[in-house]
N, C-alpha and C positions, 0 to 999 in steps of 0.2 A: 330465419330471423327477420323481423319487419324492420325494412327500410325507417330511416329514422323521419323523413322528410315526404310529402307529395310533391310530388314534381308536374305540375301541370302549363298546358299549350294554352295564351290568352291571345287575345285576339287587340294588338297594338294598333294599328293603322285598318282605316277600312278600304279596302280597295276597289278599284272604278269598272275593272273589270273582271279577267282570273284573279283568284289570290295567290301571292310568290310568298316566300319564305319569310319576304322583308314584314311583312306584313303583319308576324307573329312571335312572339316571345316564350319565353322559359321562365319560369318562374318557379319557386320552392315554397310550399308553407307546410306549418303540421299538419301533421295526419291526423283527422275527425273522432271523436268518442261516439257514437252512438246514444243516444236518450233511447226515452219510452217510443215505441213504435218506429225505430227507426233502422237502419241496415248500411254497414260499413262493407263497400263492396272492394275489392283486390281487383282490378280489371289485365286483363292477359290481352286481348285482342282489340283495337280501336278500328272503328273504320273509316274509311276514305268512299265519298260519294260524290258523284258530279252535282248533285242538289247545292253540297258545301257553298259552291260557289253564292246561289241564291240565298243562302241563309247568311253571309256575311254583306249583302249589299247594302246600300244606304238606304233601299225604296223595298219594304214590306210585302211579300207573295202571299202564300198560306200562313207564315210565321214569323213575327217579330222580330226583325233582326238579331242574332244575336251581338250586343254589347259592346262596347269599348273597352277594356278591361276585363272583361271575364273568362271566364273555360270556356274555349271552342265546341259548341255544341256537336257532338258525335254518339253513333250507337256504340255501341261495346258491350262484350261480354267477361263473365270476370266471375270471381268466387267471395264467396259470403265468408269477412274475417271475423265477421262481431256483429251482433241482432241486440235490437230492444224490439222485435215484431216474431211474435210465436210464427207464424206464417214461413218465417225465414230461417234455417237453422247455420252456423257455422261448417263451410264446406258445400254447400249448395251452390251450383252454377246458374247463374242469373245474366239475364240481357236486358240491357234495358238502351234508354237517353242517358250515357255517363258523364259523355265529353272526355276532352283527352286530356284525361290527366293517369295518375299512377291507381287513387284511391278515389272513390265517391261516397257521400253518403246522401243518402236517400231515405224522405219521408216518404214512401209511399200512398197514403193515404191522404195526403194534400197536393202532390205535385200531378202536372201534367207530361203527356208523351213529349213537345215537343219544347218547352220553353223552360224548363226543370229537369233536373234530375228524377227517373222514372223507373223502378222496374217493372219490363214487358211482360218478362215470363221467368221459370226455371228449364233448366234447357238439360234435357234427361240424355241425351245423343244417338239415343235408340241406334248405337252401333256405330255413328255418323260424328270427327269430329266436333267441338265444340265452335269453332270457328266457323260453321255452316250456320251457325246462329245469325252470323251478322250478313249471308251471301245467299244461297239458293234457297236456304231454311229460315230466311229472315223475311226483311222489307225488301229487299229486291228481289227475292224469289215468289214473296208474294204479290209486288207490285208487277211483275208476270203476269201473275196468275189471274189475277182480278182486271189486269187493264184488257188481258186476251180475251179471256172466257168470259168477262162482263160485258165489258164495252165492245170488245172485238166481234165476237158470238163468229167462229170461223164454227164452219160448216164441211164436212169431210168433203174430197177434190177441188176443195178450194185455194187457191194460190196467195201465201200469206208473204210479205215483204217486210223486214225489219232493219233499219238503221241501230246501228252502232252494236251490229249484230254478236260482238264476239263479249262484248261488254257483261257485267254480273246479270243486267236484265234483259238485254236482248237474246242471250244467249240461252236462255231460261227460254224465253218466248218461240225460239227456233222450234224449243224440243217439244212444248207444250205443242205448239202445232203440231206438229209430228204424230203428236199422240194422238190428237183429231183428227189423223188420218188427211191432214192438207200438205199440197207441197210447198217447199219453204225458200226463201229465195233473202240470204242475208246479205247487207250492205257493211263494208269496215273498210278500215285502211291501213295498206299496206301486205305484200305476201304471206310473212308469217300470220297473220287474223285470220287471212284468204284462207291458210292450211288449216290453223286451228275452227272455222266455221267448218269447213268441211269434213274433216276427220274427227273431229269430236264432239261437236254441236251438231253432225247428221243430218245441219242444210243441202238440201239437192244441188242450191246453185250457191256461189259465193261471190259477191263481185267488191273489186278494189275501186272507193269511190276517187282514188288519190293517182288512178290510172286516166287518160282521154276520153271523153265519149262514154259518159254515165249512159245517155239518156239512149243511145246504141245497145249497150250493154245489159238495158232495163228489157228493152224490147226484146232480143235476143233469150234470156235469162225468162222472161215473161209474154213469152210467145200469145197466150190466151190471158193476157191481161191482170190487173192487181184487182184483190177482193179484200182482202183485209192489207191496210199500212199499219204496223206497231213503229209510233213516229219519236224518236230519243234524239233527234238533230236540229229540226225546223230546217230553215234558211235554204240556201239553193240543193240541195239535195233534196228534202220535202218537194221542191218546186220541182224537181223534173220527175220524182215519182207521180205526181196527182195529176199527169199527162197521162197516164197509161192506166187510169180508176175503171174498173167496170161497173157496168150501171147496177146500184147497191151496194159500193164498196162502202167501207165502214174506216176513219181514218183516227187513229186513237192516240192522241194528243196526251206523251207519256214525260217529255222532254225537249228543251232546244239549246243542246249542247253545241252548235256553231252559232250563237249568237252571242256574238261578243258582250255587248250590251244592250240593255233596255234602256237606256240614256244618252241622247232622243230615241223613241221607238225608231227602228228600221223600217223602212219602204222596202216592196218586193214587189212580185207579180201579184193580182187578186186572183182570189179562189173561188168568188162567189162560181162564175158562170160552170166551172168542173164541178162544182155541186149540182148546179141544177141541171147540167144536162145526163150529169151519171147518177143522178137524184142519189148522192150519194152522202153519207154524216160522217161530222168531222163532231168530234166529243174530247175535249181533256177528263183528268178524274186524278185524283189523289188516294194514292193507300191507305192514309188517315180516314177515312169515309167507310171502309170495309173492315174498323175496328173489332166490330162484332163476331164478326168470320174469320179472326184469324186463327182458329184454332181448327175452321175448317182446310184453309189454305196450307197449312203446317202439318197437319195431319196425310193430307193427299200429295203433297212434293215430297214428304218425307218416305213414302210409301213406293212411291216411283225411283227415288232415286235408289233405293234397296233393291229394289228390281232391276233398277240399269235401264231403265230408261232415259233417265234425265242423267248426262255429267254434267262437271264444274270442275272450275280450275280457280286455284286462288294464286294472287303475287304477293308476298308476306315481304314487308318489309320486317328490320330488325333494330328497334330502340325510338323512344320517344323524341328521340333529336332528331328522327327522319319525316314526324311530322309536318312541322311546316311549310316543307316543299312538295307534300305529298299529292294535293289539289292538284296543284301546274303538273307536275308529272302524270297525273290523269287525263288532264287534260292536252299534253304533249304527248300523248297516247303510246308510255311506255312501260304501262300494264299489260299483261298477256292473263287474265281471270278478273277475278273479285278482289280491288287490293285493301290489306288491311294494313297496323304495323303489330307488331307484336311487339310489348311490352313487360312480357314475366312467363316464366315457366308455368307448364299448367297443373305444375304440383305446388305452386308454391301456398 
């Protein structure tokens, strides 16, 4: 029986750095009718990303901040209760931009990926559950795939280096290397990551950046040097890998998950002269950019991971009340996978 109410996560206060709990609300309105060309979606799974943070700031990145008052922009996957769009039928599993709320509905045909309500795709699970929509088989399993194999271009016996290695995309990144045939060398914090990068992410080395003496550890762990960096940190971490760049490394600017804030920018070391003596490129890039190819990227991790090549792990939380404090706990790194929250049965 349909809930009588949407219960949706707004975005009360903006915050100056992480966003905490304080930060966001609860609120209840009715549930949506669908028009001509439109799709009432049941959403089961919301996700949690370290981008959040940057989409709630006051100062604009790739995307407009989201709002004062509105649903906190989030992917989600979720099931089709009600269509006004032949495209879409009742019972179809869809992922798209929902935000965390209970229900969405979605014009499809006027909205965009990242500042509206959207659906991405239908998500068939070829065996895989639906939840992998939003993790290895989504934006962060693609945002892997295109930051490594595009940007990265690792090259078999090459030595690949990943911060925040255990995380939904770096963990990705470990394997994909892997599969290139390069040895992998991931950065995390704290023992359990340490285990979880090695034992099931299938990095050769795993180091704890939260232990003494990174920049030891880098050398040790990277004997013959770094060739590809997949970079999810910036800040002093970045800073003691681009010590150790071999000349042509490729440094792929994916995240800077230890910067507290862009508000004054940060001072650090410069990077110019490690470029030009390792005559080496340093590239960000957006998964937005490789819209076109997502059906190749979803196709090939999907493929893999049937095989066993690529695992993944998720942390599922349980009810939309866990929302709001979800960011900070991502970012107080007491994820162990891809964390999402789970929000409804996935019969329902």
């Amino acid at each position: 029986m349909k809930q009588a109410t949407n219960r949706q996560v707004r975005l009360k206060k903006r915050p100056s750095g992480i966003p905490q709990a304080e930060h966001f609300e609860i609120t209840e309105t009715p549930i949506p009718d669908p028009g001509d060309g439109q799709v009432l979606i049941r959403n089961i799974f919301l996700s949690v990303e370290p981008a959040m943070r940057g989409w709630v700031s006051p100062v604009a990145n790739y995307a407009e901040p989201v709002a004062l008052g509105t649903v906190m922009r989030s992917l989600a996957v979720g099931k089709v209760v009600a269509s006004g769009d032949p495209e879409y039928q009742p019972g179809d599993y869809v992922t798209g931009m929902f935000g965390w709320q209970d229900y969405t509905l979605v014009d499809n045909q006027t909205n965009d990926d990242t500042n509206n309500p959207s659906i991405q795709r239908k998500v068939c699970g070829d065996g895989l559950p639906i939840s992998t929509s939003l993790g290895v088989l989504g934006l962060n399993g693609m945002t892997a795939y295109f930051g490594l194999l595009d940007v990265g271009q690792p090259n078999a016996g090459e030595t690949v280096v990943v911060s925040t290695a255990a995380g939904a995309v770096g963990s990705c990144v470990g394997q994909l290397a892997k599969i290139k045939g390069c040895r992998t060398v991931g950065i995390t914090g704290g023992p359990d990551k340490v285990k979880l990068c090695r034992e099931v992410f299938q990095y050769d080395q795993a180091i704890d950046y939260q232990c003494e003496g990174l920049d030891e550890q880098l050398a040790t762990a990277c004997p013959n040097g770094i060739d590809v960096y997949f970079d999810n940190t910036g800040g002093a971490i970045s800073d003691t890998v681009l010590n150790h760049l071999n000349v042509g490394a490729r440094v792929v600017i994916c995240g800077t998950a230890s910067i507290a804030s862009w508000d004054p920018i940060p001072q650090g070391p410069r990077v110019e002269r490690q470029l030009i003596v390792k005559r080496a490129r340093m590239q960000g890039f957006l998964v937005f950019d490789y819209k076109d190819r997502y059906g190749e990227a979803i196709d090939t991790l999907t493929q893999w991971v049937n095989d066993g090549l690529i695992h993944y792990r998720e942390d599922i939380l349980d009810g939309i009340e866990q929302a709001p404090g979800a960011i900070a706990g991502l970012y107080r790194g007491e994820n162990l996978g891809k964390r999402l929250i789970q929000i409804a049965a996935i019969s329902s």
